[in-house]
C-alpha positions as CSV (number, residue, x, y, z in Angstrom):
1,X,-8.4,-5.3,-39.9
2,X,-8.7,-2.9,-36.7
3,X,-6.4,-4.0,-33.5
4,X,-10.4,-5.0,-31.9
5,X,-10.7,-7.4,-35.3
6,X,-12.8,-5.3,-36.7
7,X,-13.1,-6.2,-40.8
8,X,-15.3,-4.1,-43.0
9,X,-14.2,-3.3,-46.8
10,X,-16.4,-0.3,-46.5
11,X,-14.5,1.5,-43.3
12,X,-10.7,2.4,-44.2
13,X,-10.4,4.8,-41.4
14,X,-8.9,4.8,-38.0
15,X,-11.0,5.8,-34.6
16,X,-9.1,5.9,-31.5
17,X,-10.1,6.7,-28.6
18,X,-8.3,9.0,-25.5
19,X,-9.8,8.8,-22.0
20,X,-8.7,9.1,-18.1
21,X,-7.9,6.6,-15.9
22,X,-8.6,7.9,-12.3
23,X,-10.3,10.5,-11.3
24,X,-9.9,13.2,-14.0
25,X,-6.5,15.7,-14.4
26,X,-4.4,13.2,-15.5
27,X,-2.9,14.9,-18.8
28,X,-5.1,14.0,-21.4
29,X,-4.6,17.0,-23.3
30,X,-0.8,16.4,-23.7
31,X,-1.8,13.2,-25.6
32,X,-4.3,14.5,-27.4
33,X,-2.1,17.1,-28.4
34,X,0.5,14.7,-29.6
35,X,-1.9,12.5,-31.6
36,X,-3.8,15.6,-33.1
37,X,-0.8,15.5,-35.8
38,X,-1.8,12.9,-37.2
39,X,-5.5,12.8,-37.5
40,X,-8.2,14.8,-39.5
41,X,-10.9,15.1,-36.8
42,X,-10.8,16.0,-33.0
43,X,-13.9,15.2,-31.0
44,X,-15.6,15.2,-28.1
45,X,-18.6,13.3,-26.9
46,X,-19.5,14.0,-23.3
47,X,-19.6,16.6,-20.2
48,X,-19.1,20.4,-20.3
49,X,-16.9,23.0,-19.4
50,X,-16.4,21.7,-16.1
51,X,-13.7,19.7,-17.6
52,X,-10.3,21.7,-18.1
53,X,-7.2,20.3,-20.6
54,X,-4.0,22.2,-20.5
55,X,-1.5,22.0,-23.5
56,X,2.1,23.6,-23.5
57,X,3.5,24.7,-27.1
58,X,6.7,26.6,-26.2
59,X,6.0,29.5,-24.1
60,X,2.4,29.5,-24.7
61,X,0.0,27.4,-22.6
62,X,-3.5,26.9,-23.2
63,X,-6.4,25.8,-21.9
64,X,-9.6,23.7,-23.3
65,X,-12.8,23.3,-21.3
66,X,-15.6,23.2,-24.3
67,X,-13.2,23.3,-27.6
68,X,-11.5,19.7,-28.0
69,X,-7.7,20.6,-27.3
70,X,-6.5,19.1,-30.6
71,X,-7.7,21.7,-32.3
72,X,-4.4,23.0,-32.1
73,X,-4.0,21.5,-35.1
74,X,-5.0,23.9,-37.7
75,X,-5.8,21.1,-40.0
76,X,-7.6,19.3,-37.5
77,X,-11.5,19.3,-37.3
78,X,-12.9,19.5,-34.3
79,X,-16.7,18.4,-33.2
80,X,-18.6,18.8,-29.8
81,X,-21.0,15.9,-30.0
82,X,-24.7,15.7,-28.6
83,X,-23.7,14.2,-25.6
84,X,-21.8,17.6,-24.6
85,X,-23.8,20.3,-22.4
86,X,-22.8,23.2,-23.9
87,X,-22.6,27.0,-22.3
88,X,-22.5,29.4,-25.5
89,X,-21.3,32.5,-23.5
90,X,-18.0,30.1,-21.8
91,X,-17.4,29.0,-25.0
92,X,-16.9,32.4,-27.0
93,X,-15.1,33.4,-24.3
94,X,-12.7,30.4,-24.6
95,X,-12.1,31.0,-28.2
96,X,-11.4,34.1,-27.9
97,X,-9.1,33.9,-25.1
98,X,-7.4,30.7,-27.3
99,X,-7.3,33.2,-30.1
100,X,-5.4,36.2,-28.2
101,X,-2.4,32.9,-27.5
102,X,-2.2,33.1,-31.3
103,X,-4.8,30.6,-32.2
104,X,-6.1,32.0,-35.4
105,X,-9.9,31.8,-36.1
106,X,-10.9,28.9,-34.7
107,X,-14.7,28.5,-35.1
108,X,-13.6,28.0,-38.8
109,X,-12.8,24.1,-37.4
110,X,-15.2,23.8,-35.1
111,X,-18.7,21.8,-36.0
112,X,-21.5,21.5,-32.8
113,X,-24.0,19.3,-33.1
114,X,-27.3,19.9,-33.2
115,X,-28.7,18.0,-30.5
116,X,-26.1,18.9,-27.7
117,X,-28.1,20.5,-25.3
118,X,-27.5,24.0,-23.8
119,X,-26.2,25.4,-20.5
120,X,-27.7,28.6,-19.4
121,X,-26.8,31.2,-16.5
122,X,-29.8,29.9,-14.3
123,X,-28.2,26.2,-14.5
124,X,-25.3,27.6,-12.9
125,X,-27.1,29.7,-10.4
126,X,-29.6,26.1,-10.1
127,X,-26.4,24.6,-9.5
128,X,-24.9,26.8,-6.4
129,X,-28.2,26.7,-4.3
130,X,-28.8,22.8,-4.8
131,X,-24.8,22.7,-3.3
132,X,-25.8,25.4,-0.5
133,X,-28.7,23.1,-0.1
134,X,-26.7,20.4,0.7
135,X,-25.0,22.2,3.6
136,X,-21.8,19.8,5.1
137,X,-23.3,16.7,2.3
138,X,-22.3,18.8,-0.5
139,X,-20.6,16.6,-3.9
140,X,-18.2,19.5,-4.2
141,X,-19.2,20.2,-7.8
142,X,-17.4,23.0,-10.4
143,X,-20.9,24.9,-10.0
144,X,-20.8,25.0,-13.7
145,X,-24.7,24.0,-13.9
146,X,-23.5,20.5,-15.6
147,X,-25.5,18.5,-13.4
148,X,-28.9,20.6,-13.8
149,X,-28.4,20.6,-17.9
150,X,-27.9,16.6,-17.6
151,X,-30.6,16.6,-15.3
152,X,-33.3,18.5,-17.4
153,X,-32.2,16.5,-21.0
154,X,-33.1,13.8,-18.6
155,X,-36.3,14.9,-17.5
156,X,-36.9,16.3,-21.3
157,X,-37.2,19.4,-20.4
158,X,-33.9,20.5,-22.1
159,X,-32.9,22.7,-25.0
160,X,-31.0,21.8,-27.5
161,X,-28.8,23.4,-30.0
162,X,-31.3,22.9,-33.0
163,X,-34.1,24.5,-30.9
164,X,-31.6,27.9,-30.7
165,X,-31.6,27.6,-34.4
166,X,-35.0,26.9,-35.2
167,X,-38.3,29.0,-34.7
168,X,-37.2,31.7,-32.2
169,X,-40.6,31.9,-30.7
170,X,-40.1,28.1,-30.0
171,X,-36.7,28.5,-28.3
172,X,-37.9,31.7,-26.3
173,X,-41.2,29.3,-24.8
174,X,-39.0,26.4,-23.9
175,X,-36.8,28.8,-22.1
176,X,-39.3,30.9,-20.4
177,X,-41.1,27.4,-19.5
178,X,-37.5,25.9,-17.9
179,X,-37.2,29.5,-15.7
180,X,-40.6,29.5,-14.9
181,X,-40.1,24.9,-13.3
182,X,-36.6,26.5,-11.6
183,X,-38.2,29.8,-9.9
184,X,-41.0,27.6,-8.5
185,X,-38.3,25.6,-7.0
186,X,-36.2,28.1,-5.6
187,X,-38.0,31.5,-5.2
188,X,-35.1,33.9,-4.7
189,X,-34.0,32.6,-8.4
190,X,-33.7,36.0,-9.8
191,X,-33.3,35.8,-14.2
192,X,-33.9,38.7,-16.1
193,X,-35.6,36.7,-19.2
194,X,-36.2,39.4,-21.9
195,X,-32.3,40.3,-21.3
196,X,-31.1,36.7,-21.6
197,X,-33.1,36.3,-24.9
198,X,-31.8,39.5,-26.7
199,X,-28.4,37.5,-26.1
200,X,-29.6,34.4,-27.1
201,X,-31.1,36.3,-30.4
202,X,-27.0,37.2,-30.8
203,X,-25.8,33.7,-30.3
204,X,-27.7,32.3,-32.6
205,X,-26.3,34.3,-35.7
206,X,-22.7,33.9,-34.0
207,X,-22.9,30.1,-33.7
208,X,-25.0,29.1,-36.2
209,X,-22.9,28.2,-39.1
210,X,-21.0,25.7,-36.5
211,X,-24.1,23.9,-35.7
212,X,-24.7,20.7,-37.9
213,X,-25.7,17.0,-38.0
214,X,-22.8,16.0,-36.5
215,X,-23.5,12.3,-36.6
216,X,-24.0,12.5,-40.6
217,X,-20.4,14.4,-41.0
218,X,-18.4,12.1,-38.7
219,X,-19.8,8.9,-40.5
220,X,-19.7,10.3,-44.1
221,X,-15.8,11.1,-42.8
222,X,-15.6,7.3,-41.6
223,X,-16.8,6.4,-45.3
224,X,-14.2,9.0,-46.5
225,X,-11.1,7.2,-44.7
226,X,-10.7,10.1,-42.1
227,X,-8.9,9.9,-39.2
228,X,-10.7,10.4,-36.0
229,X,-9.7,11.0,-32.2
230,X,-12.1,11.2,-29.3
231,X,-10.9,13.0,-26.5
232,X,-12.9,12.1,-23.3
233,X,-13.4,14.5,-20.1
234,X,-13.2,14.2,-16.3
235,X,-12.5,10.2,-15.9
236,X,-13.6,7.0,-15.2
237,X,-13.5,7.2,-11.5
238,X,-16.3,10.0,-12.2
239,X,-18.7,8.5,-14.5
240,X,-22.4,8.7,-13.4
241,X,-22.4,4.9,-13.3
242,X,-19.2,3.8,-12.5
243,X,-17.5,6.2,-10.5
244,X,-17.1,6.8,-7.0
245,X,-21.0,7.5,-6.8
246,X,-22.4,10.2,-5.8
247,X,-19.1,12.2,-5.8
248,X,-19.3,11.8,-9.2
249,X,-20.2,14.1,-12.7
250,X,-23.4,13.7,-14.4
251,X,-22.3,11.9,-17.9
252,X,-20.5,8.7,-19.1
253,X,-17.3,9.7,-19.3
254,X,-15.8,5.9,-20.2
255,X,-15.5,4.6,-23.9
256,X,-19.7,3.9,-23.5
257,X,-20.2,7.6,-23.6
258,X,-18.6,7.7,-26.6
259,X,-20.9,5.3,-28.6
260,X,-23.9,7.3,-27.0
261,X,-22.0,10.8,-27.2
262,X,-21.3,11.0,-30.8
263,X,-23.5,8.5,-32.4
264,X,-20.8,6.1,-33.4
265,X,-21.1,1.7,-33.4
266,X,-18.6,0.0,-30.9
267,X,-17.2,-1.6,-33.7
268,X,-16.0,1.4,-35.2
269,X,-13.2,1.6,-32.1
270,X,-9.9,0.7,-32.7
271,X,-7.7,1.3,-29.9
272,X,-8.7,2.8,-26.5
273,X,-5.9,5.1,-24.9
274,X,-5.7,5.3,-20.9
275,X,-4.2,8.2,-19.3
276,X,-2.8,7.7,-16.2
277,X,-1.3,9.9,-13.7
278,X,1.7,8.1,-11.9
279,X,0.1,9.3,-8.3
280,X,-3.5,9.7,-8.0
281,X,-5.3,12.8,-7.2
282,X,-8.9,14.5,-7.1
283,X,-10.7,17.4,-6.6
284,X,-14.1,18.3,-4.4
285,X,-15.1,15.6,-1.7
286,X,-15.3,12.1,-2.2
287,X,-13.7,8.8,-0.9
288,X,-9.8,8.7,-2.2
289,X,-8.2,5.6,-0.5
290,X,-4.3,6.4,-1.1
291,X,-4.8,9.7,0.0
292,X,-1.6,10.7,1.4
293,X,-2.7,13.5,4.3
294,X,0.9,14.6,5.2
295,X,4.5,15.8,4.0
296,X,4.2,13.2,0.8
297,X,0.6,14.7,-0.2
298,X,1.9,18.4,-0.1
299,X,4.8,17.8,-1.5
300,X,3.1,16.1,-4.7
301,X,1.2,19.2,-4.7
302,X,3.7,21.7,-4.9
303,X,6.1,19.5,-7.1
304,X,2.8,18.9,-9.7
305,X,1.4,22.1,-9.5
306,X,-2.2,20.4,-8.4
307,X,-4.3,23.2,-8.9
308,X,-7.7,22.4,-10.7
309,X,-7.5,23.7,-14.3
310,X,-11.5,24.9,-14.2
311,X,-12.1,25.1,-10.5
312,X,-8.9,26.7,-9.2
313,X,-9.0,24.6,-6.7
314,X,-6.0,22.3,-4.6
315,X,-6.6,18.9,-5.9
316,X,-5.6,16.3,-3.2
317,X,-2.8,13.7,-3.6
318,X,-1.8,10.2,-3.1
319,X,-0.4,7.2,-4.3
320,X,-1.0,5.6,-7.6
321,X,-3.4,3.3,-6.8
322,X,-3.8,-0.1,-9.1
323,X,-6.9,-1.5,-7.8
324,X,-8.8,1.5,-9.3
325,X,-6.3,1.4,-12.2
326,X,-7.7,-2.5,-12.8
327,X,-11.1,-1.8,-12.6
328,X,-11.0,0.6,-15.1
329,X,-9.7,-1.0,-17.4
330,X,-11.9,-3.9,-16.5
331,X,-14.8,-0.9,-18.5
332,X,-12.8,0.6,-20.9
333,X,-10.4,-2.2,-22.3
334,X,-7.4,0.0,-22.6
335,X,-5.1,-1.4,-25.5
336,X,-2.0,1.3,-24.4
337,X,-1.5,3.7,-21.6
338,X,0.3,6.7,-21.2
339,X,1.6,7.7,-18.1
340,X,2.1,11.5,-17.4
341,X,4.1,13.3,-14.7
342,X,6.4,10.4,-13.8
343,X,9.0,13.3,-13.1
344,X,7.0,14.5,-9.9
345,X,8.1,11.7,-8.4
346,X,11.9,12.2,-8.8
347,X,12.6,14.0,-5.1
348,X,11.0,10.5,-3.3
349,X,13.4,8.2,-1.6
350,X,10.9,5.5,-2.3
351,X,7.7,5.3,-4.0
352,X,4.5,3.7,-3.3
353,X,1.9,1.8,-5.4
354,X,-1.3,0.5,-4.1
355,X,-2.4,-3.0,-4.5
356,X,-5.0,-4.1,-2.5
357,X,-7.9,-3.4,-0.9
358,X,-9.0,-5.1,2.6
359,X,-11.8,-4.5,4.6
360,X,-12.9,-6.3,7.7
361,X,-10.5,-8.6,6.6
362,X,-11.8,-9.7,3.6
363,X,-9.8,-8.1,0.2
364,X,-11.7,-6.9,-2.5
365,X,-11.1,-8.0,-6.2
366,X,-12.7,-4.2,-7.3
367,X,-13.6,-0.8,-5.5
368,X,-17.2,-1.3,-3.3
369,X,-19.5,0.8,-4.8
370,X,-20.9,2.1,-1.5
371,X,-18.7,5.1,-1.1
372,X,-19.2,5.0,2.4
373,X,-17.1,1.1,2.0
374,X,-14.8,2.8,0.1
375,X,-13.6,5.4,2.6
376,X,-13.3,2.6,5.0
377,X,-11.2,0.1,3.3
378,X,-7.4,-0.4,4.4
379,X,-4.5,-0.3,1.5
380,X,-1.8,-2.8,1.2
381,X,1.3,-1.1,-0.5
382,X,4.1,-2.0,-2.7
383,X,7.1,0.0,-1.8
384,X,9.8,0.8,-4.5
385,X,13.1,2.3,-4.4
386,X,13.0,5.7,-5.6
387,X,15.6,7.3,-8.8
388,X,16.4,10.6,-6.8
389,X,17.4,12.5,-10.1
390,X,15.7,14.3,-12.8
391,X,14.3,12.6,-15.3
392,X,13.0,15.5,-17.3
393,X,15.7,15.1,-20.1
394,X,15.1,11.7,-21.1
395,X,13.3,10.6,-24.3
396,X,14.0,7.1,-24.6
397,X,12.9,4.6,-21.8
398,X,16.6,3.2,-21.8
399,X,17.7,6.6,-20.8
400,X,15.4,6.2,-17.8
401,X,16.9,5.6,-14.1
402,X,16.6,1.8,-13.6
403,X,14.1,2.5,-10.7
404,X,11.8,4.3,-12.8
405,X,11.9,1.8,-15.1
406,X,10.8,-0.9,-12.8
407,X,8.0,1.6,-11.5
408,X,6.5,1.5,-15.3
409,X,7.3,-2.3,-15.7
410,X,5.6,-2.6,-12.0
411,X,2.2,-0.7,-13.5
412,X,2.4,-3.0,-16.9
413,X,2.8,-6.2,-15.1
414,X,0.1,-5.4,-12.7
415,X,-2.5,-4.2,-15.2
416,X,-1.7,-6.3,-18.2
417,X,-1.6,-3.1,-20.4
418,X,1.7,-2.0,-22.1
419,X,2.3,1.5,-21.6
420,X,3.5,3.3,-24.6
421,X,3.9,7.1,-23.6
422,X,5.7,8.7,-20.6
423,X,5.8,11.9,-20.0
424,X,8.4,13.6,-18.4
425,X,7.8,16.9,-18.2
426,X,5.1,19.8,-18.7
427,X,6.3,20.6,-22.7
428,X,4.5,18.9,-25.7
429,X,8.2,17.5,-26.1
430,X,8.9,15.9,-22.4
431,X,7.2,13.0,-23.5
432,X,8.8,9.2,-24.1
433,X,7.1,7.3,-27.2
434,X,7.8,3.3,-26.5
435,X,6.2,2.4,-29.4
């Protein structure tokens, strides 16, 4: 019996389920990282390389955009699933630039599947001009060309991994045919074609024995009693339906996405892992009600180091905020969170938690999805003392100050979900395990 009360005699193994709470950046890759010990097969099931995950081991740090980052574990399996847009040339470059840390041979673990669909240059470039286009209305995006592969799979115009991998001639018509729609579109869209498909002619030997019915493996691994973990990307305050729209990214990136992602029954989930930053922050433009545009804001910056992992970028700061933290669970049905980076908060002589939203004097039970609603609505706060020490040392909640213990008792009771990680500190081992 799964913890959802799932029963089948045929399904012995385990599938969990790791995704962000806010808006992305919240330390999913430190969770990942600690749960990748213990399971057989690391996936991921939606968005691109405009996601970035960061894992410490020692003195090394690395960094995932494309490659799930529990394929740290060397024993671990890891699968990009169809609902991942995929850049080829980003993601040699990421393994080898994982390998040169001292990850060793890493396509070895890596399985693609066959109906992800492809990111090329001219998405990118698509990508840029549409912002430029947008002039002072711009989303703010990571120009990675996400939006414009999402937007042709739509449109069914894409190409997928099995066309790379099928009849050559086939792949090189689809892609003269997608330059050809984009050039009429924007004229000064310069692509040398014949030049992209001698790399592409490359790609497809280097790639190719990674590339497989990805759907088929992970449920004859399900049969098999494997464990598997799905890592999500960016968050829930970004998904294309349910985020802060249209600042948001162009896939589901809440535990739908990874039914539709990967190819996997909702009754195959067992437990569904929030991550949750104990502030809030985001990058690019978009409504962010506990903003904090002053001392406390920069000084959660500098403290958290809040530079965008893939965009390089300052990511803005505020207040944990539990009305957003609510509704997402409302979609996802957390069963546990873990809360990362409660030691940025250690300098403050109090700390605030939002817990209410009001606007024209009326308080809202969720976010408004008009965006335009959302930057306008007023934030009642509940003030805590702060613990004024570091916290960095601790490993067992008892060891905790007794303020920052209230803080996490404060999120539980407000949410309803127990949270069973803390972390503490930027190594794999600053982390507090409650369960």
């Amino acid at each position: 019996m799964s913890s959802n009360g799932m029963s089948d005699s045929n399904v012995k193994s385990s599938l969990n389920v790791v995704l962000g709470t806010q808006w992305g950046d919240e330390g999913k890759g430190k969770l990942v990282d600690l749960l990748a010990d213990k399971v057989d097969i690391v996936c991921r099931c939606q968005g691109g390389n405009n996601a970035g995950h960061t894992v410490v081991v020692g003195e090394s740090e690395y960094d995932f955009h494309l490659l799930p980052s529990g394929i740290i574990n060397k024993n671990c399996t890891a699968v990009v699933g169809n609902g991942v847009v995929i850049s080829l040339p980003q993601l040699f470059d990421e393994i080898a630039r994982n390998e040169a840390k001292g990850l060793i041979d890493l396509k070895k673990q890596l399985i693609i599947s066959d109906r992800a669909h492809m990111v090329f240059d001219f998405h990118q470039s698509v990508d840029g001009l549409q912002e430029k286009e947008k002039g002072k209305k711009s989303l703010g995006t990571t120009r990675k060309g996400i939006g414009p592969t999402y937007s042709t799979k739509v449109s069914r115009t894409g190409i997928r991994m099995a066309d790379l991998l099928g009849d050559f001639s086939n792949f090189e018509e689809k892609f003269k045919s997608l330059v050809i729609t984009y050039q009429k579109q924007f004229t000064d869209l310069n692509i040398d074609v014949d030049e992209e498909l001698k790399h592409y002619r490359r790609y497809a030997e280097e790639i190719r024995n990674c590339v497989k019915d990805t759907v088929t493996f992970l449920h004859q691994s399900i049969k098999a009693g494997k464990t598997i973990l799905v890592e999500g990307a960016n968050a829930t305050m970004l998904d294309i339906d349910f985020g802060t729209y249209p600042y948001v990214t162009s896939s589901n990136c809440t535990v739908g996405g990874v039914c539709t992602g990967l190819g996997l029954p909702p009754k195959l989930i067992c437990d569904v892992y929030g991550v949750v930053k104990a502030y809030c922050t985001r990058v690019g433009d978009g409504p962010f009600p506990t903003e904090q545009n002053n001392e406390i804001g920069i000084i959660l910056q500098e403290r958290g180091k809040e530079i965008g992992v893939t965009t390089k970028r300052k990511r803005r700061c505020g207040w944990l905020d539990i009305v957003l933290l609510k509704y997402s669970n409302m979609i996802n049905g957390y069963t546990h969170f873990a809360v990362t980076k409660l030691d940025i908060l250690d300098t403050f002589d109090e700390v605030k938690i939002g817990i209410e939203y009001e606007i024209n004097g009326k308080t809202l039970l969720s976010p408004p999805a008009n965006a335009c609603d959302l930057e306008q609505v007023n934030v009642k706060y509940l003030t805590l003392p702060g613990w004024k020490q570091n916290i960095s040392n601790c490993r067992k909640f008892s060891e905790l100050p007794l303020e920052a213990q209230r803080y996490i008792l404060t999120i539980e009771e407000l949410c309803g979900v127990p949270v069973r990680w803390i972390g503490v500190g930027p190594d794999r081992s600053s982390i507090i395990n409650r369960s």
